[in-house]
C-alpha positions as CSV (number, residue, x, y, z in Angstrom):
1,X,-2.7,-2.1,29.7
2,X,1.0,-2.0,30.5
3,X,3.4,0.0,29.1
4,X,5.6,-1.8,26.2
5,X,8.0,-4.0,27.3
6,X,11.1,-3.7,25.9
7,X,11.8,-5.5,22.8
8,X,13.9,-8.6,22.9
9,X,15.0,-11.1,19.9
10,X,15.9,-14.3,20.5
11,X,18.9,-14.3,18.0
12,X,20.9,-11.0,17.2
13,X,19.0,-8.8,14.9
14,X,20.2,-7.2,11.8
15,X,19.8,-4.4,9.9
16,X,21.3,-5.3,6.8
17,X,19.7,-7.5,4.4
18,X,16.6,-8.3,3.1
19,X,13.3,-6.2,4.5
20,X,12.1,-7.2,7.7
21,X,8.9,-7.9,8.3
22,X,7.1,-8.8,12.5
23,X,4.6,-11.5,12.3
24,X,2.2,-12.3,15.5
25,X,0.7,-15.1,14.2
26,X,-2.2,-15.5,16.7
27,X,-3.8,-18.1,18.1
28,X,-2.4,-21.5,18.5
29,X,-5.4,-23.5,17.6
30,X,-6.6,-21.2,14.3
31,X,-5.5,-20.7,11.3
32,X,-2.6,-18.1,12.2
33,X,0.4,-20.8,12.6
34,X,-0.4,-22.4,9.6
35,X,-1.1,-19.7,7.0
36,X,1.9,-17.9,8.4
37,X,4.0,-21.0,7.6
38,X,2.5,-21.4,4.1
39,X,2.7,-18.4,3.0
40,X,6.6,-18.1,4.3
41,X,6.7,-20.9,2.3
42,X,4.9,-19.6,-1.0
43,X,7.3,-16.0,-0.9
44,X,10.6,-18.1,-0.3
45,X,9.4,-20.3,-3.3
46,X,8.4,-17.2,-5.5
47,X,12.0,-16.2,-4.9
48,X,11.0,-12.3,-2.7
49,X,13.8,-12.0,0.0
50,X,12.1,-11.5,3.4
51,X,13.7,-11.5,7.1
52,X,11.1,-12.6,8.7
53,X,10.9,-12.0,13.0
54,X,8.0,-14.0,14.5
55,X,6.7,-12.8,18.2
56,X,5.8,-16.5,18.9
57,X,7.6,-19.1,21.2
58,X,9.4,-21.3,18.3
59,X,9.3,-24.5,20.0
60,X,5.2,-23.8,20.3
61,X,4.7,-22.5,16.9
62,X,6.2,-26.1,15.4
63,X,4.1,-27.8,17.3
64,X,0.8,-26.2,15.9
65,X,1.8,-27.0,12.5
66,X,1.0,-29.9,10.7
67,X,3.8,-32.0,9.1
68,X,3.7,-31.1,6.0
69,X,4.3,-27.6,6.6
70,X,6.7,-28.5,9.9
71,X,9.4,-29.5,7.6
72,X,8.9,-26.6,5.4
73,X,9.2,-24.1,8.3
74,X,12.4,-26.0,9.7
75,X,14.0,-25.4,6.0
76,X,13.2,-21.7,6.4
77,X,15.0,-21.8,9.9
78,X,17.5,-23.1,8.6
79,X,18.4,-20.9,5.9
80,X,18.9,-17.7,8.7
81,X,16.1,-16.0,7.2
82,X,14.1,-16.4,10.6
83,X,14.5,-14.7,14.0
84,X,12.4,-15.5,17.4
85,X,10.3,-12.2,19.3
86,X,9.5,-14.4,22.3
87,X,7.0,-12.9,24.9
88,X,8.1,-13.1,28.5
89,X,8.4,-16.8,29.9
90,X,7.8,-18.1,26.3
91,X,8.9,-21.6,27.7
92,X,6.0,-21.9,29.4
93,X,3.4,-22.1,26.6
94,X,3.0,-25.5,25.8
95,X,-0.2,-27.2,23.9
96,X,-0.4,-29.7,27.1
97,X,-0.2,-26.6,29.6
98,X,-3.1,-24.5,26.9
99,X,-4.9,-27.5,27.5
100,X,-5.2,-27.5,30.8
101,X,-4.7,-23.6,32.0
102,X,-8.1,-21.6,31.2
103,X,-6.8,-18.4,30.2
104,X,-3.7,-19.1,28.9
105,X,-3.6,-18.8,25.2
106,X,-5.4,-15.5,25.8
107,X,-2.4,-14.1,27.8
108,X,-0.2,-15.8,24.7
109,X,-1.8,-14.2,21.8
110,X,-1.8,-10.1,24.0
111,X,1.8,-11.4,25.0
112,X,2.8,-11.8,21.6
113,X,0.9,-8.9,20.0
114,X,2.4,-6.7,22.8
115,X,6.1,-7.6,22.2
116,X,5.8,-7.5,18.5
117,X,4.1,-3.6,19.3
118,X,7.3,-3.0,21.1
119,X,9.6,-4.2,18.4
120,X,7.6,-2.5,15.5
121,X,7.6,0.8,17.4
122,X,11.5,1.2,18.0
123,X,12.8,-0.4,14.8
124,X,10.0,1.1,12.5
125,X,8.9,-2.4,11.3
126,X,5.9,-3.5,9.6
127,X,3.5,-6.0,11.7
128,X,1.3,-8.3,10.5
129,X,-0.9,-10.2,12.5
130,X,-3.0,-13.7,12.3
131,X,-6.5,-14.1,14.0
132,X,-7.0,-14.1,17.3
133,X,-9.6,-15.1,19.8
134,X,-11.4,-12.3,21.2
135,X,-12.8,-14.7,24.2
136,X,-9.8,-16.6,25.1
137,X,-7.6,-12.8,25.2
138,X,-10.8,-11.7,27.7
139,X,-10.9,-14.5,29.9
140,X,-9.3,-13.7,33.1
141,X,-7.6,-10.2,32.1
142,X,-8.9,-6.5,31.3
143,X,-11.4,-6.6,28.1
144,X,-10.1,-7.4,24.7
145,X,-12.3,-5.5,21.9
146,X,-10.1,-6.4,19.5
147,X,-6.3,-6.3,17.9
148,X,-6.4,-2.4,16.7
149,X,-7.8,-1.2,20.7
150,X,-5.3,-3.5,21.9
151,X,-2.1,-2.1,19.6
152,X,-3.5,1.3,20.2
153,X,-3.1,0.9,23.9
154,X,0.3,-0.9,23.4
155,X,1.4,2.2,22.1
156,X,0.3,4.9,24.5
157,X,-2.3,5.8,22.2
158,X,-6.7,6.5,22.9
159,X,-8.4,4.1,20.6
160,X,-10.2,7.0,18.9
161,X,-6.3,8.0,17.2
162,X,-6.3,4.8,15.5
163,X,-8.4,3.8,12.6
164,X,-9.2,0.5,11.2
165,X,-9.0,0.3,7.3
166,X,-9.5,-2.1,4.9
167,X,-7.7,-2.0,1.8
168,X,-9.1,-4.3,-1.3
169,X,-8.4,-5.0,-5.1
170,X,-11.2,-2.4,-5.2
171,X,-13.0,-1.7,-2.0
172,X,-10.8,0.9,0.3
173,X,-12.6,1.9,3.5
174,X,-11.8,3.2,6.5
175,X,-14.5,2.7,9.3
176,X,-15.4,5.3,12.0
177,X,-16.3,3.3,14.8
178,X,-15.3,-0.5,15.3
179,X,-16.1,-2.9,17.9
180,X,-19.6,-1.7,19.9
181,X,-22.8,-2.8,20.0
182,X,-24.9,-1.4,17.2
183,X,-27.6,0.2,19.4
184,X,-24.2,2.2,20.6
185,X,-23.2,3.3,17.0
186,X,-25.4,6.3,16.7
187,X,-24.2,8.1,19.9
188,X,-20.7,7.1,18.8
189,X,-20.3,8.7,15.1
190,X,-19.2,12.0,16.1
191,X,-17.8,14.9,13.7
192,X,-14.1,14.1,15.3
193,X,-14.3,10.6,14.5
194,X,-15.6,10.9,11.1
195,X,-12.5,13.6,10.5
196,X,-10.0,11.2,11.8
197,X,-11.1,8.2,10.2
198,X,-11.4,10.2,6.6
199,X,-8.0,12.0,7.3
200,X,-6.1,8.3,7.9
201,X,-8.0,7.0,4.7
202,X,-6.1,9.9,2.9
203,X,-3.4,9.6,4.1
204,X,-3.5,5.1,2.9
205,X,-4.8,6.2,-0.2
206,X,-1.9,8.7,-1.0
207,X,0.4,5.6,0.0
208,X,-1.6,3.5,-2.3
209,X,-1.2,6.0,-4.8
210,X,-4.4,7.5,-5.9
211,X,-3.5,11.3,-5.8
212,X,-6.1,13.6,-4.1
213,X,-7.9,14.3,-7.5
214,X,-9.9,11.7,-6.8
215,X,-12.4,11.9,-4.0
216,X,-13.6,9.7,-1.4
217,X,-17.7,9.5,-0.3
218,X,-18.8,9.4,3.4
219,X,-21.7,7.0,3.7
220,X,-24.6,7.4,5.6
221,X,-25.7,5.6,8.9
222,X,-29.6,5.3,8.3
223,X,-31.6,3.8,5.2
224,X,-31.1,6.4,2.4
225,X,-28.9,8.7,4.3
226,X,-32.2,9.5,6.6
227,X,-34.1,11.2,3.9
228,X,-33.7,14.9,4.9
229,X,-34.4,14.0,8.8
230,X,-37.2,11.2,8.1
231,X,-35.5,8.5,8.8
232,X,-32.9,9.8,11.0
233,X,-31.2,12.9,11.7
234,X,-27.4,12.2,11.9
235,X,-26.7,12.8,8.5
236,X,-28.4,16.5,8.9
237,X,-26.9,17.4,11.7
238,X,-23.3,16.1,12.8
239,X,-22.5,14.0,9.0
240,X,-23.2,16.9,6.2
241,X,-21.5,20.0,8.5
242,X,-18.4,17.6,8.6
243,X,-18.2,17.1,5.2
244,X,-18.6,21.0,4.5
245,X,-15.8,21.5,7.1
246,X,-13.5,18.8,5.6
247,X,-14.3,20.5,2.0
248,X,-13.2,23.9,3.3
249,X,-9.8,22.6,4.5
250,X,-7.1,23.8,1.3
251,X,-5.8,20.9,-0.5
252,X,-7.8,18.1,0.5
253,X,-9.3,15.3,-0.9
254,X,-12.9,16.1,-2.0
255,X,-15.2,14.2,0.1
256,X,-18.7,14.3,-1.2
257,X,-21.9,12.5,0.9
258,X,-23.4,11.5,3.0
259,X,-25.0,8.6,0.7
260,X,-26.7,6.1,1.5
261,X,-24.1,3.2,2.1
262,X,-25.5,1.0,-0.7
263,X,-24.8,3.7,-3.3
264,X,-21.8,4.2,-1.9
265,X,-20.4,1.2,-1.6
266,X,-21.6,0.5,-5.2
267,X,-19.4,3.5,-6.5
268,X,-16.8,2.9,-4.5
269,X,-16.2,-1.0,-5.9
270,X,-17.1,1.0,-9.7
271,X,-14.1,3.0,-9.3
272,X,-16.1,6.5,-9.2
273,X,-14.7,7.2,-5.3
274,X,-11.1,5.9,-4.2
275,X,-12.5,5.2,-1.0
276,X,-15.4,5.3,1.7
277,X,-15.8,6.4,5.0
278,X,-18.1,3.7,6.8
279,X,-19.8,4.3,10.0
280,X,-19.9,1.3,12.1
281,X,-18.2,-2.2,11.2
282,X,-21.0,-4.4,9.0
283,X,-21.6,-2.2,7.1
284,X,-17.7,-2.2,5.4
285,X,-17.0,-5.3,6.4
286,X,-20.8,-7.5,4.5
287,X,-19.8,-5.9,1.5
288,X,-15.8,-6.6,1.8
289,X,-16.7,-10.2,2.2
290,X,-18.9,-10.4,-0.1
291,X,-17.1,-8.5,-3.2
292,X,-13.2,-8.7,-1.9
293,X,-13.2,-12.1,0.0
294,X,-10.0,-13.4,0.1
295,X,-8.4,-10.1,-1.8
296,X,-9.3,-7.5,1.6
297,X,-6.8,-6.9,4.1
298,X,-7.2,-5.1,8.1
299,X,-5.0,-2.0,8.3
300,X,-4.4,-0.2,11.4
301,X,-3.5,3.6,10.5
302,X,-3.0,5.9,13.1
303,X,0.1,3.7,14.7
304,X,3.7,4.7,15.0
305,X,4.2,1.7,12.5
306,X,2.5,-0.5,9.7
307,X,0.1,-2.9,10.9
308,X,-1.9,-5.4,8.4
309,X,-4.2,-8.3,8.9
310,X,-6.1,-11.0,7.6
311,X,-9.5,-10.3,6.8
312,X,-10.9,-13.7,8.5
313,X,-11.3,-15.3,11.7
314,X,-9.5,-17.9,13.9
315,X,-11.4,-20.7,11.2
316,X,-10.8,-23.4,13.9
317,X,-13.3,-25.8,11.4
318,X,-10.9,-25.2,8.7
319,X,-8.1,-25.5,10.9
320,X,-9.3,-28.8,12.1
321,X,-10.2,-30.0,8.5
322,X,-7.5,-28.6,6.6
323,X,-9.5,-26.6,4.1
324,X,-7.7,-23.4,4.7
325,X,-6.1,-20.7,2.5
326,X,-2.9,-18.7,2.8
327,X,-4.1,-16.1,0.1
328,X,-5.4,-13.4,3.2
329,X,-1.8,-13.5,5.0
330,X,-0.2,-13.7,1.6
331,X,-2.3,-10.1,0.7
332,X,-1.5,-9.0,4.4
333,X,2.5,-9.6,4.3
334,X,2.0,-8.2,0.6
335,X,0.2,-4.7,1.2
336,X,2.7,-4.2,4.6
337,X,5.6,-4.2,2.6
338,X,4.3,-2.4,0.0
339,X,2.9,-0.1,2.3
340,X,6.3,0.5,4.5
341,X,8.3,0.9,1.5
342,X,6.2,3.7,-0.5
343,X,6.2,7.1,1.2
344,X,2.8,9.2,0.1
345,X,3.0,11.1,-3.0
346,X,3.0,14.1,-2.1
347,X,-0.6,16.3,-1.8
């Protein structure tokens, strides 16, 4: 990973006027394009001022766009409520030369991701990202695990001082490992991680508004939180004496667990914890998508900036067949301005 480039707009960029957000929208062929466009679309017909800045080559991102939404996204242009974040040699990225050129979209979708990182990090902008392809960005380049590794990295950062959230209508979780293989999970939830990941979902939940009076529940990794060492032994050994150390700390959030992750989950979505801590991805992310689909959004805490996400895939199916929904980038653009403009009450 190279160090960020430095940040470039297309047209002069302002500082005045309506809040800005950065939008990567991801990759060509998905649904990122279009559900940016339509949900541009559905916030300029709501009547919410927005500046959006798009780290995309423009001519590009018209082309992926059907025509419906084409003409829409030229009336938005139009009305100076757009600026370009090109990545380097954005004249290059044509659909006949993605066509053709294995690799290329790949090295589109870091490009862009990278220059938006660069923008976000020296204006203090919100980013929001579309889908990506995890295969196309690891064909013929370094391996891509996924957009919060890659932003970390952007960013100077490890991956281990980022954390990967997702915030719901009434799911909030905040996940302690993220893209491994699950035989690689156990060996991987470690007593720093867990602390990390429950300090950043704190720290989103004071944002969000629920005041540390309400505590969050850690849940465990094995079936019924390894019954006492029967079933396992990480909630005995590294998961209860992290909890008793994070309880110790003066004027934190209570966090009470392990439990098993089925119970709770199941408080958590009842309201009686303001979030979970989740060890490895499935777990939080089965139940988002089952009890929050459409209402869940990706945030990256940890970042010099605000970073949220869709909570789906590149949908190339829908894409092709045009059953898609804007409602996940619509929650996404929602929660990172809501998010950037809302400091955390205090503790």
């Amino acid at each position: 990973m190279s160090a960020l480039p430095k940040p470039a707009l297309a047209s002069e960029g302002r500082s005045d006027g309506p809040a800005a957000l950065v939008i990567a929208p991801g990759d060509p062929d998905g649904l990122g394009p279009v559900v940016v466009a339509e949900a541009a679309h559905a916030f300029a017909a709501s009547g919410v001022k927005l500046r959006w800045i798009v780290a995309y080559p423009p001519q590009l991102f018209s082309a992926c766009l059907p025509t419906s939404l084409r003409d829409v996204w030229e009336a938005l242009a139009a009305s100076a409520a757009l600026e370009w974040c090109p990545p380097p040699d954005a004249e290059r990225y044509t659909h006949a030369r993605l066509a053709r050129e294995v690799g290329l979209s790949g090295r589109l979708q870091r490009e862009c991701l990278s220059a938006s990182a660069a923008l976000c990090a020296a204006r203090a902008l919100p980013l929001v990202t579309g889908p990506v392809s995890k295969a196309a960005c690891s064909v013929d380049a370094e391996p891509f695990p996924g957009q919060t590794e890659w932003l970390a990295a952007c960013c100077g950062l490890a991956p281990d001082a980022v954390s990967m959230l997702f915030i719901g209508a009434r799911l909030r979780l905040g996940l302690v490992t993220t893209h491994l293989a699950l035989r690689d999970v156990p060996n991987s939830v470690s007593a720093p991680r867990i602390e990390r990941t429950a300090k950043h979902l704190d720290e989103a939940l004071l944002h969000l508004g629920f005041g540390r009076e309400q505590p969050m529940v850690l849940a465990g990794l094995n079936p019924h939180a390894g019954e006492g060492g029967l079933l396992g032994v990480e909630e005995r050994d590294v998961f209860g004496p992290c909890v008793e150390a994070w309880n110790a700390q003066p004027g934190c959030r209570t966090m009470v667990g392990p439990l098993g992750a089925e119970t709770a989950l199941r408080l958590a979505f009842a309201g009686t914890y303001a979030g979970a801590v989740t060890p490895y991805h499935d777990q939080a992310t089965i139940a988002l998508k089952l009890l929050e689909w459409k209402q869940a959004v990706n945030v990256t805490w940890g970042l010099p900036f605000i970073r949220t996400s869709v909570d789906h895939g590149v949908g190339y199916d829908a894409r092709r067949s045009g059953a898609w929904s804007a409602e996940g980038m619509m929650k996404a653009l929602d929660l990172a301005r809501k998010l950037s403009a809302s400091p955390a009450r205090p503790a």
